[in-house]
MARBA-3410 file (N, C-alpha, C, O; in Angstrom, 1 decimal):
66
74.2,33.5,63.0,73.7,34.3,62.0,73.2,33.4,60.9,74.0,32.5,60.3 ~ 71.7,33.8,60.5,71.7,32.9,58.7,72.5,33.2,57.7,73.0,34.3,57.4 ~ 72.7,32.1,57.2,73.2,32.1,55.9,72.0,32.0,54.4,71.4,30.9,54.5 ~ 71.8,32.6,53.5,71.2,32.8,53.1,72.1,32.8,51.4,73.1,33.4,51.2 ~ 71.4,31.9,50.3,71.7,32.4,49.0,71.2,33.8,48.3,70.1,34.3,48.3
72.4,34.1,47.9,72.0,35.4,47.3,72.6,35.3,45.6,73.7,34.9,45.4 ~ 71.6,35.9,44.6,71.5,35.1,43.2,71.8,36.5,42.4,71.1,37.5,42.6 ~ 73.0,36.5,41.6,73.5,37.9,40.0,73.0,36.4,39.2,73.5,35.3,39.1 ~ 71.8,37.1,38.7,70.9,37.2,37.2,72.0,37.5,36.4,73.0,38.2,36.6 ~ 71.7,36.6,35.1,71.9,37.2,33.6,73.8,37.7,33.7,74.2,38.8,33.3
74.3,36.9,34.0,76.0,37.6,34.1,76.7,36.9,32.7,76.7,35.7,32.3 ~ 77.2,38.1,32.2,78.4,37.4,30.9,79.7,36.3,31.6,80.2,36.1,32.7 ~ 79.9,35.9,30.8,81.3,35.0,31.5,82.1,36.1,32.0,82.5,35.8,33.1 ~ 82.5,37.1,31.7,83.3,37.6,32.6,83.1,38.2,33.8,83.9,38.3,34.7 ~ 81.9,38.6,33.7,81.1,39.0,35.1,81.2,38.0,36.0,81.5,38.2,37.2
80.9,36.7,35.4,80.6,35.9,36.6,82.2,35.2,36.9,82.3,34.7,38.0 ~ 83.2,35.3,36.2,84.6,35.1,36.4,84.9,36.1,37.8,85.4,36.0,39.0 ~ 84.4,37.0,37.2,85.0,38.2,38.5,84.3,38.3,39.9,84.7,38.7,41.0 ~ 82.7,37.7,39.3,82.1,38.0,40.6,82.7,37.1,41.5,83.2,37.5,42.5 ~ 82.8,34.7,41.0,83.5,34.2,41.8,85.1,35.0,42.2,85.4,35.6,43.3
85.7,34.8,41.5,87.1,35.7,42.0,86.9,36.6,43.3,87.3,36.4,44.4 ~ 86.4,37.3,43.0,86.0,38.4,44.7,85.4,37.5,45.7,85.9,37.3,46.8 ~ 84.1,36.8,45.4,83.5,36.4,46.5,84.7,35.0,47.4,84.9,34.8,48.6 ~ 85.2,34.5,46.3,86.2,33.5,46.7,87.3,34.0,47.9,87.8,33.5,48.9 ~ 87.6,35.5,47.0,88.7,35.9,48.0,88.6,36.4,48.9,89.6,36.8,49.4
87.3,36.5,49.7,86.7,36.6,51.0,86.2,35.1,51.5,85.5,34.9,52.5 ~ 86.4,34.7,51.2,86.2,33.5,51.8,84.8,33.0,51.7,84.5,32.2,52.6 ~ 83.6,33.3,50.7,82.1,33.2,50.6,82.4,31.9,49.9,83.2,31.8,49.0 ~ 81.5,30.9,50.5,80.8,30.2,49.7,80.0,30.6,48.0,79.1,31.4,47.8 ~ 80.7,29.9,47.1,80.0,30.7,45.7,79.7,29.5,44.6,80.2,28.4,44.6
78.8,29.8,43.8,78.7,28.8,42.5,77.9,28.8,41.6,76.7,28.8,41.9 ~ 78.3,28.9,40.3,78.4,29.3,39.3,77.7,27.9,38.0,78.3,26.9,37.6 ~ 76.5,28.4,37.8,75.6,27.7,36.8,75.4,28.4,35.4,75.1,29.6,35.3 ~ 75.4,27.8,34.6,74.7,28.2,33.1,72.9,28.2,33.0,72.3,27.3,33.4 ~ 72.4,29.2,32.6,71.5,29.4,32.1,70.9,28.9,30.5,71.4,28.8,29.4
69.2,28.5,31.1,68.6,28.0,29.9,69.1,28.3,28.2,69.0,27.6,27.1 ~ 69.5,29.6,28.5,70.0,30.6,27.2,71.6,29.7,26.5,71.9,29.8,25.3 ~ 72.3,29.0,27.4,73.6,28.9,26.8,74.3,29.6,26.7,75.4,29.4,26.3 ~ 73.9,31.1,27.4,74.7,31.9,27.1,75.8,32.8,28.1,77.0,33.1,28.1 ~ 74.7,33.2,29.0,74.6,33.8,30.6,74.7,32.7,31.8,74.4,31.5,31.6
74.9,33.2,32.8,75.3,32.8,34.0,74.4,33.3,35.0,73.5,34.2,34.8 ~ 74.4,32.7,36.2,73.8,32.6,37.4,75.0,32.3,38.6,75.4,31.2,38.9 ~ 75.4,33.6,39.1,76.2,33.1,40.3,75.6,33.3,41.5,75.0,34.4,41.8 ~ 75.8,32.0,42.4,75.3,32.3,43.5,76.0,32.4,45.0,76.9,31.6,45.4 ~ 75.7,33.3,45.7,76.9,33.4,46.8,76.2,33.3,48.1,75.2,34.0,48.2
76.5,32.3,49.3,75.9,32.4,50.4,76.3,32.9,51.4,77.3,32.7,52.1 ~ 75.2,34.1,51.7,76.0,35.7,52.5,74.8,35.4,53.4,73.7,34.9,53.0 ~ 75.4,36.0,54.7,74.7,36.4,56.4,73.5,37.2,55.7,73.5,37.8,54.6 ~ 72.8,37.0,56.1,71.3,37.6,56.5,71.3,38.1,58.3,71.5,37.5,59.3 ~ 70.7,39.5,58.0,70.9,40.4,59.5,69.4,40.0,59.6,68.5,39.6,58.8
69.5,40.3,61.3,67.5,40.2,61.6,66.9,41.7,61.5,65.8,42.0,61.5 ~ 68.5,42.6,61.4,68.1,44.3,61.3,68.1,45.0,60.3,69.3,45.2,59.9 ~ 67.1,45.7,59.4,66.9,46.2,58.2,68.5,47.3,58.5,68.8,47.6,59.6 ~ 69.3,47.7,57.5,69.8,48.5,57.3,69.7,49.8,57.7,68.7,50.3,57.2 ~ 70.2,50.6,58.5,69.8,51.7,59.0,70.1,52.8,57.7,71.1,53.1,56.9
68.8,53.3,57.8,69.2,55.2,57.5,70.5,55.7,57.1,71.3,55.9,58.1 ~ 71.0,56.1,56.0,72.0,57.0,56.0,71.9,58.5,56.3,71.1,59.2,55.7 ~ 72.8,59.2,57.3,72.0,60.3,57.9,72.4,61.0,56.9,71.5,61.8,56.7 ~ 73.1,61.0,56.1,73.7,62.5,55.0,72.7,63.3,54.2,72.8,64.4,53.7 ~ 71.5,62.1,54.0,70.6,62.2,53.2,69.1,62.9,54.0,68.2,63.4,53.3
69.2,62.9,55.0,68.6,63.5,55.7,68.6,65.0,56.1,69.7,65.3,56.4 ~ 67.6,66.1,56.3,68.0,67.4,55.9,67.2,67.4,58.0,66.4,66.5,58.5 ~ 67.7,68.3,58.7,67.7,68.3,59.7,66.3,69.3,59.8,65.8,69.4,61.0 ~ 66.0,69.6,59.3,64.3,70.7,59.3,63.6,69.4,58.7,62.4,69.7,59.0 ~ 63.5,68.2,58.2,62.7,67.7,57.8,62.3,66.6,59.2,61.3,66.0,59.4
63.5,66.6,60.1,63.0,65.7,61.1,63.6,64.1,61.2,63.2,63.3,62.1
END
């Protein structure tokens, strides 16, 4: 399977504290840059890429519509 970077824009320090924290504790590759601003964050986490779009949720689906 690809591995692909996937990028959280614009995160306060604590956002990006917590987002590494979770991704870490799954075992994701993660990392965590400062933005031009000084102020905000850019965390980046490298997650599987599928070759299959997401299926349909059926719940949302009304059975007369098809």
């Amino acid at each position: 399977m690809k591995l692909t970077w996937f990028q959280h824009d614009n995160c306060t320090t604590e956002q990006a504290d917590e987002l590494l924290a979770q991704y870490r504790r799954r075992g994701v590759p993660v990392e965590r840059s400062l933005n031009n601003d000084f102020i905000t964050w850019t965390v980046s986490a490298r997650l599987p890429e599928s070759n299959h779009p997401p299926r349909a949720d059926r719940r949302w689906q009304n059975r007369m519509w098809g």
